[in-house]
Structures are given as structure tokens and as C-alpha cells.
TORGU-209793 format. One record per residue (C-alpha): residue in three letters; x, y, z. Coordinates in steps of 0.5 Angstrom, whole numbers, plus 500, padded with zeros to 3 digits. Layout:
<sites>
AlaXYZ ...
</sites>
This chain:
<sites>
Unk283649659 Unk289646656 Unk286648649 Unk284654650 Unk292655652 Unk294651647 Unk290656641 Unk292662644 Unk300661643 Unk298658636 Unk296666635 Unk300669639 Unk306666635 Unk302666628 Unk301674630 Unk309676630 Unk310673624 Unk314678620 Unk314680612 Unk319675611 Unk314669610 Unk312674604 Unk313672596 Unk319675592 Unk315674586 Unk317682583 Unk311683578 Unk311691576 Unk313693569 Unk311687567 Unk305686563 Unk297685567 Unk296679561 Unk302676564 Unk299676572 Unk292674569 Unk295667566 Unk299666572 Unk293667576 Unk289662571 Unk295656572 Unk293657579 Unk287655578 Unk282662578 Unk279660571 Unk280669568 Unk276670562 Unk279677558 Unk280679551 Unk288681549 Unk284688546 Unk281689553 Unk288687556 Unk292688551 Unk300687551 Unk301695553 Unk298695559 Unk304695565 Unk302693573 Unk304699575 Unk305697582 Unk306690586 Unk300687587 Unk298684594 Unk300677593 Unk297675600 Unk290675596 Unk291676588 Unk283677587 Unk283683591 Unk291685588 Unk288684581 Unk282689582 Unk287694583 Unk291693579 Unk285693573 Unk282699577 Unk288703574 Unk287702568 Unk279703567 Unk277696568 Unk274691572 Unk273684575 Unk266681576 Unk263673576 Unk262670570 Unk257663567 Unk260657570 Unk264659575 Unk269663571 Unk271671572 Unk270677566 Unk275681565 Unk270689563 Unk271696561 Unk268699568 Unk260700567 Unk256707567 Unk254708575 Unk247707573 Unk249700572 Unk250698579 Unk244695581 Unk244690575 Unk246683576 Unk251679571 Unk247675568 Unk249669563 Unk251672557 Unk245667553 Unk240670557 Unk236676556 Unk238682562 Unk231684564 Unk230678570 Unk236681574 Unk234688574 Unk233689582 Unk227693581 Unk226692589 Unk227697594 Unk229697601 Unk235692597 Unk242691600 Unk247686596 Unk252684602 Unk258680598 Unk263676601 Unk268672596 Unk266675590 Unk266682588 Unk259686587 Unk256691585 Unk250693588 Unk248698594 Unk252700600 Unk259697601 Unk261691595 Unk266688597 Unk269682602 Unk265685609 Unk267679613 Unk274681612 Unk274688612 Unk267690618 Unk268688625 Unk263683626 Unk263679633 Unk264672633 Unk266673626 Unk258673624 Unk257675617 Unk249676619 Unk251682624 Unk255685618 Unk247687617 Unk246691623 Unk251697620 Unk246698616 Unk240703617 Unk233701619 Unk236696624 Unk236695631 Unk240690636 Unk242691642 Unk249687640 Unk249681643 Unk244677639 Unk244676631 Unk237678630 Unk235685629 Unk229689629 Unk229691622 Unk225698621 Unk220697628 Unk218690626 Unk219684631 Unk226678630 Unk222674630 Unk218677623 Unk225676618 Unk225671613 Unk231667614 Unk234662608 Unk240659606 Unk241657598 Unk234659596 Unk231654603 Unk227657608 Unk230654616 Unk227654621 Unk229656628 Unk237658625 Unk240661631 Unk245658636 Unk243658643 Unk236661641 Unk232662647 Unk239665650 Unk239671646 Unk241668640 Unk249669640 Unk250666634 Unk247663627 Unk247655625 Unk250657619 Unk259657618 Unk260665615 Unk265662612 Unk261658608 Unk257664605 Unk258667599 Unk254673600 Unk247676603 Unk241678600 Unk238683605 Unk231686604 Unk229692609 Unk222692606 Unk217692599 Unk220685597 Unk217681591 Unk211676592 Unk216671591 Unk218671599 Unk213671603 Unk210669610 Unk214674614 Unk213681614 Unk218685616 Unk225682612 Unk228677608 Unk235675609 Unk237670602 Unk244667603 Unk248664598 Unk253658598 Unk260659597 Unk262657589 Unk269654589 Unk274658584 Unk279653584 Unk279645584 Unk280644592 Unk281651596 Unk282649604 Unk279654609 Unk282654617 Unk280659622 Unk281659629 Unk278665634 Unk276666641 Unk269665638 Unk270660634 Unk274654631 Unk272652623 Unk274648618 Unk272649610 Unk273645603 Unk270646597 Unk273645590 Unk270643583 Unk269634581 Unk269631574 Unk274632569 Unk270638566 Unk268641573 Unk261639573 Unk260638579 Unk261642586 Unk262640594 Unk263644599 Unk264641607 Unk264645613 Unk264644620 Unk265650626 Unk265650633 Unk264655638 Unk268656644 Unk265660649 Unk265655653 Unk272655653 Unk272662654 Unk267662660 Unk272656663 Unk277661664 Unk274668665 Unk269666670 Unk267657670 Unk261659674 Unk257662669 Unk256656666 Unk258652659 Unk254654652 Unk257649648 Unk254648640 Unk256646634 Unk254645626 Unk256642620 Unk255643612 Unk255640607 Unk254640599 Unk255636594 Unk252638586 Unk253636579 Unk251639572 Unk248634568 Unk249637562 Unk249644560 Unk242646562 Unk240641568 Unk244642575 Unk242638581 Unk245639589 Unk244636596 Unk245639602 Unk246637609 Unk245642614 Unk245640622 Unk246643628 Unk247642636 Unk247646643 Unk249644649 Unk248648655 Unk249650662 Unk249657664 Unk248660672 Unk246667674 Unk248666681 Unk246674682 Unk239672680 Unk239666682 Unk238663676 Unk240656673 Unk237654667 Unk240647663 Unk238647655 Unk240642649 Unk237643641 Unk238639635 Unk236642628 Unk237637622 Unk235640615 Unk236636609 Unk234639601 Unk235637595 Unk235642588 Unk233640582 Unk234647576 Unk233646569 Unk233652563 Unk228648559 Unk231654554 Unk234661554 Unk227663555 Unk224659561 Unk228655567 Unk224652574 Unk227651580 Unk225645585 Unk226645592 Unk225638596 Unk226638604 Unk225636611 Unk226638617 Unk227636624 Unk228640630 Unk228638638 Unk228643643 Unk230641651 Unk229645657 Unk229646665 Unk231652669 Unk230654676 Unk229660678 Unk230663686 Unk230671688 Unk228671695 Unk222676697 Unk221677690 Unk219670686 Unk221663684 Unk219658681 Unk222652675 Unk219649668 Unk220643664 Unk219644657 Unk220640650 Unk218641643 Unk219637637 Unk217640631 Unk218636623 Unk216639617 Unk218637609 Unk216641604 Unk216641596 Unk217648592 Unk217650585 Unk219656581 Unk219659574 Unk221664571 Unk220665563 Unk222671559 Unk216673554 Unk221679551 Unk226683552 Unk221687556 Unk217682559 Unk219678565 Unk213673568 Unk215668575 Unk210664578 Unk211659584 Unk208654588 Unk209652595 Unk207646600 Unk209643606 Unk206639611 Unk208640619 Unk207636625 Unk210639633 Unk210636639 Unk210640646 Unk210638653 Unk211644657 Unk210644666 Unk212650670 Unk211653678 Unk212660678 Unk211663686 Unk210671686 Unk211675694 Unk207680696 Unk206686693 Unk209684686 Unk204679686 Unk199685685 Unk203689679 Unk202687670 Unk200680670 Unk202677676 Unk199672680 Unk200669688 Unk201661685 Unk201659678 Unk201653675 Unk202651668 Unk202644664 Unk200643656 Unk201636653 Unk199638645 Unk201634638 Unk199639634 Unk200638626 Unk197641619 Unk199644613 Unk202651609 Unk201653602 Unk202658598 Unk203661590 Unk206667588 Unk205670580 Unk209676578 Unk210681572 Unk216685570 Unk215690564 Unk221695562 Unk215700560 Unk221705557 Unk228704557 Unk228708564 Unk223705566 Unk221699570 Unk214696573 Unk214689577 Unk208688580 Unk206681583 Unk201677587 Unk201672592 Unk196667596 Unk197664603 Unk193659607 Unk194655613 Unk190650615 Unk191648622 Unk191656624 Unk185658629 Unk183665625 Unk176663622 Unk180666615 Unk186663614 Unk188664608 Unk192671605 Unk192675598 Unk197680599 Unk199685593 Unk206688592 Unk208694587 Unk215695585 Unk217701581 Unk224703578 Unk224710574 Unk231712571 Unk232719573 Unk238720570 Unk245717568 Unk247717576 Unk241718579 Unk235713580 Unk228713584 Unk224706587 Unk217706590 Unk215700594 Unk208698596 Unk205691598 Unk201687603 Unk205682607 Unk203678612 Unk205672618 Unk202666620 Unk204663627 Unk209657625 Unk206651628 Unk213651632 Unk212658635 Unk207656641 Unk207661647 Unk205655651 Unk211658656 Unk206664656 Unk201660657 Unk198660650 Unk196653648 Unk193656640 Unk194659636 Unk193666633 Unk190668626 Unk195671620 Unk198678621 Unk199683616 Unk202688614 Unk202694609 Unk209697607 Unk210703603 Unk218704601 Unk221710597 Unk227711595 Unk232716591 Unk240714590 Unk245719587 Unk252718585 Unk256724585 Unk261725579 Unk267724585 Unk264717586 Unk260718592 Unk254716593 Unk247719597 Unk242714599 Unk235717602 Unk229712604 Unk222713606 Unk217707609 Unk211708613 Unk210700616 Unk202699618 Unk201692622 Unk194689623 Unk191684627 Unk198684630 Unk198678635 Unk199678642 Unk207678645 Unk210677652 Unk215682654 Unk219683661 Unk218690663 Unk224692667 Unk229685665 Unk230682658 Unk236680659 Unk235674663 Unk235666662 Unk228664664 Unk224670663 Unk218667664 Unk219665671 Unk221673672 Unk216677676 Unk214683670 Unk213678665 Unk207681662 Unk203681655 Unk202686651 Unk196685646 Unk196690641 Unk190693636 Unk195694631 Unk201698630 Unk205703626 Unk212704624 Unk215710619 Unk223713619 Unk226716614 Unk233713613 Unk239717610 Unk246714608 Unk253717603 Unk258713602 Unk264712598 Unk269707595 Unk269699594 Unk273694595 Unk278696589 Unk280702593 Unk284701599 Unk279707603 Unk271706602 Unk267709608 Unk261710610 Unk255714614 Unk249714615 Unk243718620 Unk235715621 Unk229718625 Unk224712626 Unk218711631 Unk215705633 Unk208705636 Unk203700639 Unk196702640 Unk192699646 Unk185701647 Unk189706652 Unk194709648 Unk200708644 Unk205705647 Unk213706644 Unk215698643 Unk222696647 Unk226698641 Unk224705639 Unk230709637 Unk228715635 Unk235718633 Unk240714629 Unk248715626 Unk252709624 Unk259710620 Unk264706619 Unk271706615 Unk275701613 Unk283703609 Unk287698607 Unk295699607 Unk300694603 Unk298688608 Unk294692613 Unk287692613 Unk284697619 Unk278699619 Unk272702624 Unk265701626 Unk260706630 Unk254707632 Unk250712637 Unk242712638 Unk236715643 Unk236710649 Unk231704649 Unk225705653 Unk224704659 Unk219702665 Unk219705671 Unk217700677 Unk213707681 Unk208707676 Unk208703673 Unk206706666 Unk210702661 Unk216705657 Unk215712660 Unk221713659 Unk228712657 Unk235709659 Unk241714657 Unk244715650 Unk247708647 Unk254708643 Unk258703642 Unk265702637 Unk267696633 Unk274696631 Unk278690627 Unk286690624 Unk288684620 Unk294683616 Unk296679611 Unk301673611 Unk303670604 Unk306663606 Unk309658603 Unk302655601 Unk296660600 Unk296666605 Unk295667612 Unk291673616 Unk292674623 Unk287678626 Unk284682632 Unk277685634 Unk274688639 Unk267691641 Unk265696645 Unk273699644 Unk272704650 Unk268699654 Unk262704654 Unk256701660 Unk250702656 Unk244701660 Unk239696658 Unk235694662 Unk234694670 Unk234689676 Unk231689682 Unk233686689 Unk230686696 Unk236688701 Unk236687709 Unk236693711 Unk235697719 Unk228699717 Unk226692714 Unk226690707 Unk228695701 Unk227694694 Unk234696691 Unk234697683 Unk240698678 Unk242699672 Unk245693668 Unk248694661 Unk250691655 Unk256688651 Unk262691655 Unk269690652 Unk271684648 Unk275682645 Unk277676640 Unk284674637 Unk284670631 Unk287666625 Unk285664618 Unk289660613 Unk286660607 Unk290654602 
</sites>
């Protein structure tokens, strides 16, 4: 309590601060040359040209000081140019690229230009300290969206295709399952890497303040990523730009601290240190302490070195912890919960020349998972499980990639990893009468499991990329998995992609995607809590992608997508008809299992934009229609977060040192399952909308700069239905059944503070 009171004086007083912490450095009439050399004495390491930058071009206005990157974009933007990432940790001052060009990549300037073309469709490239130049908005998200908890993941759901009620950091993307989305950090798969993850997942165990930017794929990905079928999210590492660069954030949500900076007296080496903690359980101290304390914590640390010029190792440390108690006194749940995750891996990269370069991965895993609960809802069910798993892999991965010519690109990997878990799992669950009698209910069941399975995945990927002509691009890949501790009588998995990229024009482009993917059930992922105690073959998926873009000549952009998703030898789930939001809901009495033959997902997705992160104003809008369907050998059943209809817009405008900026979004209601009747996802809860708002400003100090912000979700506090509840109530005639609404997110709001020296 007394560090919560504490924390909001501090930003109640660090939000009054005034202009005169400002700088009084006055740098317009003055040559841009001279803030480029000013900004490299500070350490920034600008590369330009004087017949780039030449003695004549003059700022034209002050430039923001508080963040001299962003003010520096502006002021080159004034005059034609542009800032982008350079080799070796440095900035390149450029002449502004044809449109055309901004899906390429930059690449280092002794290596050929053809492996960073991104030919994939379904690509979204989120930056956050660096700027870019690829689809929907480049720019520093982190600041300018709002995004609760200050998680950069859920910057991912103002995008089209995605689906997330907003509590938790997992989306559905494009009608597949969370759990069906390839999550890696630094180019390493993590395993389980959500906070509080069987409690609706509220956070990431990765610090957003340590991420340099997200790749973010919605479907026809390369062969090179593989063992989830519906989406890759690829985060990359902060790189520092100056010797040592400080970071202190403090919010409602969060409390964090970063350090990165260069080693060696030519900056060969990197490190990079982060630890955050989260303060719900503060939070929950003060606006209610008897829904309980979720506690959690996590640390990063990396360390690299370049061991001449074509030779770069790095160590990371990646480790998490949650403890937690929460109570819903209403529903008469209890439920108590402690996970650790560990994960350390090792990179080894060497360009063998300017043709051919590997990448070799090391790592080891260790996840540990505790659970009780007890649940009592009189009249209707009760019961209590006990449950631990423990779960250890160690891995070792190669990656090539040669460039034959200028028009020929070939990358090949391998992948293997050893796997172990441990589970022991007991529960008691006591349904009355006459809900014993509906989905899958019984009077009395118990059960126990006590397994210690372990086996082994493997998998090899080859891929070709040929320029057929200059506007015309073919990337076409295999790949191959195998498990060996799966039950399937075939556990091994071929899976074809084909990505095309054909040039239309100077503005225009156009990318068919087509492959097969596939999932195996990780060796962590028993549904023992569902009473399943092997597990499933392999499921697959075949994804066909086409998309067009266009940049008009008044800088806006049209995006329009099609995808057809077809899933097969789709494994059985287990879903809550009326409640899934709810602590145990494996105890809860419309637990049921849906056991589909297959399912089909299809949308088309529209999207137009303008603006990036040099312009003060950048927006964006978007519609999709979508529809996802299971198909039983009854019918087709509209699976639980079907939205048929869906518009996200969203504006961000920055004034001197003020950033505003606003977030939207309105879509077709869930589905929703009657209790008479009992036809599931029949119906649907009411229309959903929600908005996001975010103002930040910016404080030059006299070390570094200071932003002050304030974020509210669900700005009008709208009651978005989500689910229903059920009670049994005394009444003069007996017993009744009352069911009622309950809902999403209402308003909240975070206040907070970053201090970046």
C-alpha cells in the first residue's frame, strides 16, 4: 500500500512538470550537418554524405530535443531525406526511396539485396526503436498506440484478422485457436510465455521495453517457421545506439528497468539487462484485496561479442516467476498458482563469406507449473484439483542461407530437441441434479494421472527464392516434421509453401501465399485437466493468401487481403458453453468437449492508412468480414470467437511535445449458447466496441527526457457481454435458475512514467 501511495505521488508530481525543464539549445536557421555532428558526439553514430547533407540545407523549424531521433526524421523529411538502420549499429542519412521500396529490408551494403525482399504475404513489420519502412504503421508503436499494460504484443490486435476479447495477450488470428501461434524471441522458440497463463494470460514474460520490433505473420509464412499453424510472432532484441542507455518506467501495471550499451574499445560487444515487475497485486491491494494478489515478475539478460568481422556470439537469460492467489467470492472460487520459466540460449552466426552465412541456436528449457483450486456453487457444482507439471527441453537448430546469384537465394535448416515433462494431476468435481444431465456432465467424477512422458522433434526446412524478372519474385519452400513420442500411427509431416511477389507497378504490388502447415500437441500441452491422458496426432492446415497493395500519390495506402484457411485432423478442445471466463473452468458445469472433423476459416480484410513516424498525424482504418466454423458429423458449429464483421481505426497526432492518439474497434458479438436448448453457439451477445486512448508528454530533463503518460481502455466504459453466469436463488416457489450477463474489460485506466537517459 504504502508503495503504491508512494509511486502515485511520484507521477502525480512528475505530470505537473512544466516546460521549464525544456532545453534552451536554439538550433533553427542553423545547418542540419551541424545537429547531425551534435547528435554523434552524443553518441548516436549518424553516417551522411555532405553531398546528401550539404552546408545549404537549413532546420527549418526547432526540433523536438525530448527524443532527437524522432526530431531528426522531421527535420530530414523537410527536406527530401530519410533516416534508416545502417551495418554495425549506425544510422544512414538517404534520399527517400520510390514507394515500391518499402517492403525491402536494408540490408548490409556487402551483401546482395535479394534475401531481405519480404516476398511473404500476411506480413506485418512492427518497430518500436527503430524506424521502418514496411506494412501498416513504422514507427515507435509502444509510444504512440495505446496498449494495456504497456504490452507491445497487444499492439497486434489493431490489426485486421485478429481476435481478443482484451484481456488476454493471445489472439485468435484469422479463426485459428491462441494456442496455434509460433511465439519467438531473438530467433528462439518459448515455450508457455505468458504471465498468469492459465488465468486468461494478462501479460507476456517478455519486458516490452527490451524489443526492438515484432514480426508479425497472419498466414502463408516460409518453411523456415514451422510447428504452428496459424501465426508467427518473431520479436527482435533491442540493439543499443549509444554506449550505455538507461531506461525507468513506472505505471499502474508495471515497474521496469533497462540497460543496454556497447563493450570494447571498437564496440564489439552488446549487453543489454532488464527486469520488470507487475503491479496488480498492488493494484488489487487498494480497489479490492479480496479478489486476491497476482504477483509475477521477469528478467533479461543478454550479453554479445563480435569476434572479428564475420563471427558474432550472444547469451541470453531469459527467467520468469508468478505467484498468485485470486478469489471470486460470487462464484465461490478459490484457486492459488505458482509457474517458473528459465530459458537460456546461445547464438553462434558467421558469414563464411558475402555469399554464405549459418546461424546456430543452443538452448535449454525448464518450465514448473503449480496449481489448487476449490470451487462451490451451491445447488449447482463443486469440487477441487491439485495439479503440477514440469516440463524440460534442450534444443539445437542450424540455419543457412547462400546467395547463388543476384537472382538466386537458397536457405536450409535443421532442428532437433529432446523433451521430457512430468504431470501429476488429481481432481473431484460433484455436478446436482439436473445439470448432471446436460453437455458432458456427470454426478461424480474423479480424476488422477501421474505420467512422465518424454520423446523427441525434429524437423528440416529447404527454401528457394528465384527473381524471375525485375517484378517478379517466387519463393517456394519445403519442410518436414517428425515427433516421436506422438500417438498418430503417421507422425511425420511434409508441408509445401509458395509465396509470389509480382511488381504491378511503381505503387502497386500483389502476393499469393499458398502452403501447408501443420501442429503437433507439444509434449507440455496434456488436456490431463480434461481428463485426456495421450496425445493426438499432428494437425494440419492448408492456407491460401492473396493480397494487393497500393499507394496512392497523396501517400495513402490501400491494403486488401483474401484467406481461405482449411483445417484437418483438427484435434479435440474443451471449451465452457456459458462462462470462460472463470478461474477453474474445469470444475465448472458446462465444461464440454468439442471434437470436430475439420474446420474452415475464410475473411477478406480491407485496410487504408496514411502517415509514419516523421509526420506528427498518421491513421489508420480498416474493415474485415470473416467466419469460422467447425464441422461435427451434425452440423457446422460457429466456434466461440466468430466475428463476422469488424472495423478498427485508430489516430495518432503529435504536437510539439504532445502525442495524442486514439484506438477503436466495433465487431459482431461472440457466440453465444443458450441454456434452453442447449444448441450450442445459437446465438450472439450484443454488438462489441471499445476505445483506446493514450496522451504522452515529453519532458527534456537535464539528463536525458522524461514522458509522462496517461492510458485508458474502454474510454466510455462500455459493458461488453462476454459470457453468462448462472445462480440458483431461493425463491417463494423453490429454487430458480437466474442467469446474467457479465462482461468484458470496463474502464481502466494506468498512469505512468519513462525515463530514458
Amino acid at each position: 500500500m504504502r508503495c503504491l501511495l508512494r509511486s502515485a505521488c511520484i507521477l502525480a508530481i512528475l505530470f505537473c512538470l512544466t516546460d521549464s525543464l525544456a532545453a534552451t539549445v536554439a538550433w533553427q536557421g542553423r545547418p542540419v550537418s551541424e545537429f547531425l555532428e551534435s547528435l554523434n558526439e552524443a553518441g548516436y553514430r549518424i553516417i551522411f554524405s555532405s553531398d546528401v547533407v550539404s552546408d545549404e540545407l537549413l532546420i527549418q523549424s526547432e526540433p523536438d530535443l525530448a527524443a532527437p531521433l524522432s526530431g531528426l526524421r522531421a527535420m530530414l523529411a523537410a527536406h527530401g531525406l530519410a533516416l534508416e538502420t545502417g551495418p554495425a549499429d549506425t544510422w544512414l542519412v538517404r534520399k527517400t526511396q520510390l514507394p515500391e521500396a518499402r517492403e525491402v529490408v536494408v540490408a548490409q551494403p556487402q551483401q546482395p539485396a535479394l534475401p531481405e525482399i519480404v516476398v511473404t504475404s500476411s506480413l506485418h513489420r512492427l518497430e518500436y526503436t527503430q524506424s521502418g519502412t514496411h506494412t501498416y504503421l513504422d514507427r515507435e508503436l509502444s509510444t504512440r498506440i495505446p496498449a494495456a499494460a504497456e504490452e507491445a504484443v497487444r499492439i497486434t490486435t489493431r490489426l485486421p484478422g485478429t481476435a481478443s476479447g482484451g484481456i488476454s495477450t493471445r489472439n485468435h488470428i484469422r479463426g485459428g485457436e491462441v494456442n496455434e501461434v509460433l511465439f519467438l524471441l531473438d530467433g528462439h522458440r518459448l515455450y508457455e510465455p505468458y504471465h498468469l497463463k492459465d488465468f486468461q494470460s494478462v501479460a507476456t514474460i517478455v519486458n516490452s521495453s527490451a524489443i526492438d520490433g515484432i514480426d508479425f505473420y497472419t498466414g502463408a509464412y516460409p518453411a523456415r517457421f514451422g510447428d504452428r499453424m496459424s501465426g508467427v510472432i518473431n520479436m527482435s532484441l533491442r540493439e543499443p545506439k549509444k554506449a550505455i542507455e538507461t531506461e525507468l518506467s513506472l505505471s499502474f501495471f508495471n515497474a521496469s528497468v533497462l540497460s543496454l550499451g556497447t563493450l570494447g574499445g571498437r564496440g564489439q560487444g552488446d549487453w543489454l539487462i532488464a527486469a520488470r515487475r507487475g503491479n496488480l497485486d498492488l493494484i488489487a491491494d487498494v480497489v479490492n484485496p479480496d479478489i486476491g494478489s497476482p504477483d509475477y515478475n521477469d528478467y533479461l539478460l543478454h550479453g554479445g561479442w563480435e569476434f572479428g568481422p564475420r563471427t558474432q556470439f550472444s547469451a541470453n537469460l531469459l527467467v520468469s516467476n508468478d505467484k498468485l492467489v485470486l478469489a471470486d467470492v460470487d462464484r465461490g472460487e478459490l484457486a492459488s498458482a505458482t509457474y517458473e520459466n528459465r530459458v537460456l540460449w546461445l547464438k553462434w552466426r558467421a558469414d563464411w563469406s558475402e555469399r554464405l552465412r549459418s546461424e546456430t541456436v543452443a538452448s535449454v528449457s525448464r518450465i514448473s507449473n503449480r496449481r489448487t483450486g476449490t470451487l462451490n456453487l451451491p445447488q449447482i457444482v463443486s469440487g477441487s484439483l491439485d495439479e503440477s507439471r514440469e516440463f524440460d527441453a534442450f534444443g539445437v537448430k542450424q540455419d543457412w542461407t547462400f546467395v547463388a546469384s543476384k537472382n538466386w537465394v537458397f536457405s536450409f535448416g535443421v532442428d532437433g530437441k529432446h523433451q521430457d515433462a512430468k504431470y501429476r494431476f488429481s481432481s473431484t468435481k460433484a455436478v446436482a441434479a439436473p445439470f448432471d444431465q446436460i453437455l458432458d456432465n456427470v454426478p461424480l467424477e474423479d480424476r488422477n494421472f501421474d505420467l512422465v512422458p518424454e520423446g523427441a522433434q525434429y524437423s528440416a526446412y529447404l527454401e528457394a527464392r528465384w527473381q524471375l524478372r525485375q517484378d517478379l519474385i517466387i519463393d517456394a519452400g519445403l519442410r518436414w516434421d517428425q515427433q516421436s513420442y506422438t500417438t498418430a500411427m503417421n507422425d511425420a509431416q511434409s508441408s509445401p509453401r509458395l509465396s509470389i511477389l509480382y511488381q504491378i507497378g511503381e505503387r502497386t504490388e500483389m502476393r499469393l501465399g499458398w502452403g501447408q502447415y501443420s501442429q503437433a500437441q507439444e509434449i507440455n500441452e496434456l488436456q490431463v485437466s480434461d481428463g485426456v491422458g495421450s496425445f493426438f496426432p499432428a494437425q494440419r492446415a492448408e492456407h491460401v493468401v492473396a493480397n494487393l497493395k497500393h499507394q496512392f500519390a497523396n501517400d495513402i495506402n490501400i491494403d486488401v487481403s483474401y484467406y481461405r484457411k482449411s483445417f484437418r485432423a483438427v484435434r479435440p478442445r474443451f471449451e465452457n458453453a456459458f462462462n470462460s471466463l472463470t478461474l477453474l473452468p474445469e470444475l465448472q458445469f458446462d465444461r464440454y468437449r468439442i471434437d470436430p472433423i475439420s474446420a474452415k476459416s475464410a475473411g477478406a480484410e480491407l485496410m487504408v492508412s496514411e502517415g509514419d513516424a516523421s509526420q506528427p498525424l498518421f491513421w489508420w482504418i480498416s474493415y474485415a468480414w470473416s467466419e469460422v466454423r467447425d464441422r461435427t458429423p451434425d452440423r457446422k458449429i460457429a466456434r466461440n470467437w466468430d466475428q463476422t464483421h469488424t472495423v478498427k481505426a485508430g489516430l495518432s497526432w503529435r504536437w510539439k511535445r504532445w502525442d495524442l492518439s486514439v484506438a477503436g474497434e466495433v465487431h459482431t458479438g461472440w457466440p453465444k449458447t443458450e441454456l434452453a436448448g442447449l444448441e450450442l453457439n445459437s446465438s450472439r451477445y450484443s454488438v462489441f466496441h471499445t476505445l483506446d486512448a493514450r496522451v504522452s508528454r515529453e519532458f527534456a530533463v537535464r539528463r536525458g527526457d522524461l514522458t509522462v503518460f496517461l492510458e485508458v481502455s474502454n474510454l466510455y466504459d462500455r459493458d461488453n457481454p462476454c459470457c453468462t453466469e448462472y445462480s440458483v436463488l431461493a425463491a417463494a416457489t423453490g429454487p430458480e435458475l437466474v442467469g446474467k450477463e457479465a462482461t468484458w474489460l470496463p474502464l481502466v485506466p494506468s498512469l505512468g512514467v519513462v525515463w530514458r537517459y
